[in-house]
Structures are given as C-alpha cells and as structure tokens.
C-alpha positions as CSV (number, residue, x, y, z in Angstrom):
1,X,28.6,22.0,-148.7
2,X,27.1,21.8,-152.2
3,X,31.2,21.1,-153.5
4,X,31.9,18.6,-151.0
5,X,29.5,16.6,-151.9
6,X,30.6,15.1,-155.2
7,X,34.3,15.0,-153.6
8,X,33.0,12.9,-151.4
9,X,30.6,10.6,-153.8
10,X,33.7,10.8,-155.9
11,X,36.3,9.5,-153.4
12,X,33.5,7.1,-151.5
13,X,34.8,3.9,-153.6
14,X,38.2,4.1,-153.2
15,X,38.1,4.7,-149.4
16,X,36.0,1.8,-149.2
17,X,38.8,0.1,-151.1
18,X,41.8,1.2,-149.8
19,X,43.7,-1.3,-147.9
20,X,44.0,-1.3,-144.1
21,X,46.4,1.5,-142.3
22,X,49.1,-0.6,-140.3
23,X,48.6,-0.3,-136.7
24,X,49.9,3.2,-135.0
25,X,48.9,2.2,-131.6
26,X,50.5,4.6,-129.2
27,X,50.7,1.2,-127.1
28,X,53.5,-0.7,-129.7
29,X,56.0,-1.4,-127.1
30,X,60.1,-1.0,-128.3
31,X,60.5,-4.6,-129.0
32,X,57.6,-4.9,-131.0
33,X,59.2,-7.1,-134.3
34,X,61.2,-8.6,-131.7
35,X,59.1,-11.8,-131.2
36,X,60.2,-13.5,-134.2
37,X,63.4,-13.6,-133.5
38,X,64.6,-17.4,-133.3
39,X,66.2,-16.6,-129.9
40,X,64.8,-13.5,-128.2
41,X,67.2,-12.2,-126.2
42,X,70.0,-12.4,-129.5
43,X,69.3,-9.8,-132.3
44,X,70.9,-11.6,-135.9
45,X,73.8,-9.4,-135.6
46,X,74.5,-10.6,-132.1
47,X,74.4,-14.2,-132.9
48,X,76.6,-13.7,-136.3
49,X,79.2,-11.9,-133.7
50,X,79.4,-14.7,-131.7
51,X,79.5,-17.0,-134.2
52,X,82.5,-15.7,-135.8
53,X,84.0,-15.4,-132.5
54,X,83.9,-11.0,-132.8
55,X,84.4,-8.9,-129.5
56,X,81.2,-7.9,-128.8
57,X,81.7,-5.3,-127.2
58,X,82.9,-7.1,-124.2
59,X,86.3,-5.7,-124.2
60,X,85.7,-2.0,-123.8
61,X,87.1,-2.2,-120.3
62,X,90.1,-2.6,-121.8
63,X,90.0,-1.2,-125.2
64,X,89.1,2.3,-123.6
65,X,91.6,2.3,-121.1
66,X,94.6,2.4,-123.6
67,X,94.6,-1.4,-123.4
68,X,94.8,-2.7,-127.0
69,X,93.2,-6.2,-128.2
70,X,94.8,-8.3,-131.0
71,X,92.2,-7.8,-133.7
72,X,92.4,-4.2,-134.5
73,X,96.4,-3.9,-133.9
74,X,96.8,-6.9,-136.4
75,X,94.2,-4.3,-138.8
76,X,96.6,-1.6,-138.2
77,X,99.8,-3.3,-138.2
78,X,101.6,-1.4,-140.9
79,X,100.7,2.0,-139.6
80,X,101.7,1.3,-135.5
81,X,105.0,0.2,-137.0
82,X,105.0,-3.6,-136.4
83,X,107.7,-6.1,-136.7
84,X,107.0,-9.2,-138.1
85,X,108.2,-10.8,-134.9
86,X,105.1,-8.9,-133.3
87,X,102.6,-9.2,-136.0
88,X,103.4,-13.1,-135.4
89,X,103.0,-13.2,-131.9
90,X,99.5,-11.4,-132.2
91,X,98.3,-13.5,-134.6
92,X,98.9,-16.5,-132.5
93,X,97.4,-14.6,-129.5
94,X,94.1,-13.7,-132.3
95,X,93.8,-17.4,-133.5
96,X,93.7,-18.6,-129.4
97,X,91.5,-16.0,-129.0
98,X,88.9,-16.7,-132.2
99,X,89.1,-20.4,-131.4
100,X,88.1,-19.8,-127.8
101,X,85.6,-17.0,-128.3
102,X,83.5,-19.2,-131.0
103,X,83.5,-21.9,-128.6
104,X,82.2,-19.7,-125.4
105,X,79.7,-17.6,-127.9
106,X,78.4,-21.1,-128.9
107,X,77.9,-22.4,-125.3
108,X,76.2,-18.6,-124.7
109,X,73.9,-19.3,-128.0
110,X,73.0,-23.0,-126.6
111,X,72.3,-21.0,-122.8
112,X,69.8,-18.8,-124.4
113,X,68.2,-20.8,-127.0
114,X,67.7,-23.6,-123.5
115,X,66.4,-20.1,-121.6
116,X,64.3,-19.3,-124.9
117,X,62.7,-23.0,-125.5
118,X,61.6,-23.6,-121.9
119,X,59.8,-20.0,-121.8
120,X,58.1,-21.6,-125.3
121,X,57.5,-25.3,-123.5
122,X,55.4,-23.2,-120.5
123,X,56.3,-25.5,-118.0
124,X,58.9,-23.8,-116.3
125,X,59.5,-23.5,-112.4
126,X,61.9,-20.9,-110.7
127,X,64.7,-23.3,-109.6
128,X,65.0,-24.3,-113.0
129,X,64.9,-21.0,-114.5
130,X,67.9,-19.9,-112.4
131,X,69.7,-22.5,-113.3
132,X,69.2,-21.6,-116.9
133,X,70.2,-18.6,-116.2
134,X,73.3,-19.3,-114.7
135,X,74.7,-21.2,-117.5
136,X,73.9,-18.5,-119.8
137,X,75.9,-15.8,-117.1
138,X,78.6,-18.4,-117.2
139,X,79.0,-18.4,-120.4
140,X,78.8,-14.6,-121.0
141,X,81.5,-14.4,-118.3
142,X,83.9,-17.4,-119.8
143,X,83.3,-14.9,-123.5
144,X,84.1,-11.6,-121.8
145,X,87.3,-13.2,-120.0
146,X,88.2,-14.5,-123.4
147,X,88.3,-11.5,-125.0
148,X,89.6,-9.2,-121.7
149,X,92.7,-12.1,-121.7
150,X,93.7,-11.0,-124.7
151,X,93.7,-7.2,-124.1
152,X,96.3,-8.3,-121.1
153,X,98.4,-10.5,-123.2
154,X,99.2,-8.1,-126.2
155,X,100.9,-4.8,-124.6
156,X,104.3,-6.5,-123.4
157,X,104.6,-7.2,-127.5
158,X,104.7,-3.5,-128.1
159,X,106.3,-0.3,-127.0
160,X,104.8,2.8,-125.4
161,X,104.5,4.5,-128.6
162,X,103.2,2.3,-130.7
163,X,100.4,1.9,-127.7
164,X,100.2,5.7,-127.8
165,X,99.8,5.5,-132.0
166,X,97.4,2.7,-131.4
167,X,94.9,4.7,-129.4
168,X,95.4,8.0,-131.6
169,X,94.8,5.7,-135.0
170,X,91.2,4.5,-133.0
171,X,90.6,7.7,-132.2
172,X,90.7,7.6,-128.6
173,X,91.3,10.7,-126.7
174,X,89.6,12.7,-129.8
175,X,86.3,13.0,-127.7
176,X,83.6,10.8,-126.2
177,X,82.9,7.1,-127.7
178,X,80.2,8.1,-129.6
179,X,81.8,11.0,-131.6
180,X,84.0,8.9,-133.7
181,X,83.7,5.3,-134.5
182,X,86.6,3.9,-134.5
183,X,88.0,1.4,-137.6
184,X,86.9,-1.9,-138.1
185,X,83.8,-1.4,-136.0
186,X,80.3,-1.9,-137.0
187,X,78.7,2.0,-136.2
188,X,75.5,0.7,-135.2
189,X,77.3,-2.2,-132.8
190,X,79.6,0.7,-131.4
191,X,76.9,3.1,-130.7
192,X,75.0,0.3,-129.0
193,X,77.6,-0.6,-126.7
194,X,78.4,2.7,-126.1
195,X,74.7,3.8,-125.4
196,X,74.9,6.8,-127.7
197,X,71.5,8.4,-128.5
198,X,70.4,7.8,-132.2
C-alpha cells in the first residue's frame, strides 16, 4: 500500500486533466455518424454513384447471370476481342444509358431529399408519407430498368465467346461474389451489394 500511494499522488493531476474518453456505450446503435448525412437514407458514395449515372448495383440480375452491361465490356474491349463496329455500338448504348441513369438517379436524389425534409419539417401525415415514398420507389424502379435495359441490349452485338471471355475476365464462375471483386468495381460497393461479411 505504502508504494501505491505516491503513484497515485503522482498520477492524481493528470487524471484530473486528461480529456474526456469518447463514449463506448454498448447502446451506439449501427448508424450512429449516420445523422449527419445531408440525406439519410444516401451514404456520399451513393449519391456520387447516382450522380455520375454508375450502376449501383442495380444490375446484378443481369450481370451475374452471364448478361453483360455496356460499361465494363467498353473497359475490356481490347481483351474480349472487339470490333470497332461493336465498341461503337456500345458506346452509343453507354451514352443513352449514362444520360438516362443521371437523370432517374437525380429524380431518386430529389425523392429522398422530399422523404428526408418532411421527416425534418415534423408535420408529416401517413397519406402523405406514402406518396413520398412512392415517387422515391418509382424512381428507384425507372434507375434499375435503366441500367437492366442495357444488360438486354448489348449481347446480340457480341458472340458466344466473347460473352463466355467476358464473364471469365470478371471473374465469374471463379467462386462466390465476394471472393473476387471483379474490375472496375469499387470493393467496398461490391461487397455491399453482395452482402459479404467484412
């Protein structure tokens, strides 16, 4: 006892010093930094991939079913094998399809910032608050068909094999989703839509 003592005289001013711990409370739920987000329901990343018209992850329906989209065969045009009549076919097919998904990720980024400023106002009633919902399901729906249109448009361009190449280049058929992240994806955007464990 007689040693612990002066520790603790010793140590007594800087504990009384020392600035706060930050909270560990078992109770921080998962979306705690969350609430400063300008639009709660859309992460930074999620509004800079609509804004720039990206897939979102909306196409995997047909992305993992051997059904390329236009993006990622224009990336790896020169390894499928692509004429230049092909490659200029996609790209038109790509520019209709950035065009149409910027303007349907807008109208989703209007839906939720309405959802997110009447939850803020307080003075919202439950016929309203489906309709507000609506539009931003509408919207979701008009950007998956977007990007799902284009999945269905780009495989009479090509032949079997360079489908077949396609799918081996992304990596498809190597193992589950979450082993390999295929190029030109964002890992952490992949593994989210893919709901692989961290």
């Amino acid at each position: 006892m007689t040693r612990i003592a002066p520790l603790i005289a010793l140590l007594g001013p800087l504990a009384v010093t020392a600035p706060a711990q930050a909270d560990t409370s078992p109770y921080a739920g998962p979306y705690a930094g969350e609430e400063t987000r300008e639009i709660k329901a859309l992460s930074e990343s999620d509004l800079d991939e609509l804004r720039r018209g990206g897939g979102w992850g909306l196409a995997l329906a047909a992305e993992l079913n051997g059904v390329p989209g236009p993006a990622h065969l224009l990336e790896l045009k020169d390894r499928i094998g692509l004429s230049a009549a092909q490659v200029e076919a996609i790209e038109a097919i790509f520019a209709r399809m950035q065009a149409d998904a910027r303007a349907a990720g807008a109208r989703l980024i209007a839906a939720e910032a309405a959802i997110e400023a009447a939850f803020r106002a307080g003075d919202l009633g439950p016929e309203e608050l489906r309709a507000l919902i609506d539009r931003a399901a509408a919207a979701r729906a008009d950007l998956r068909h977007v990007h799902l249109l284009r999945h269905l448009e780009t495989p009479p361009l090509l032949s079997a094999d360079q489908i077949a190449r396609y799918n081996a280049l992304r990596g498809y058929g190597v193992g589950g989703p979450c082993d390999m992240v295929p190029e030109g994806h964002d890992p952490a955007m992949w593994r989210k839509h893919n709901n692989c464990e961290e």
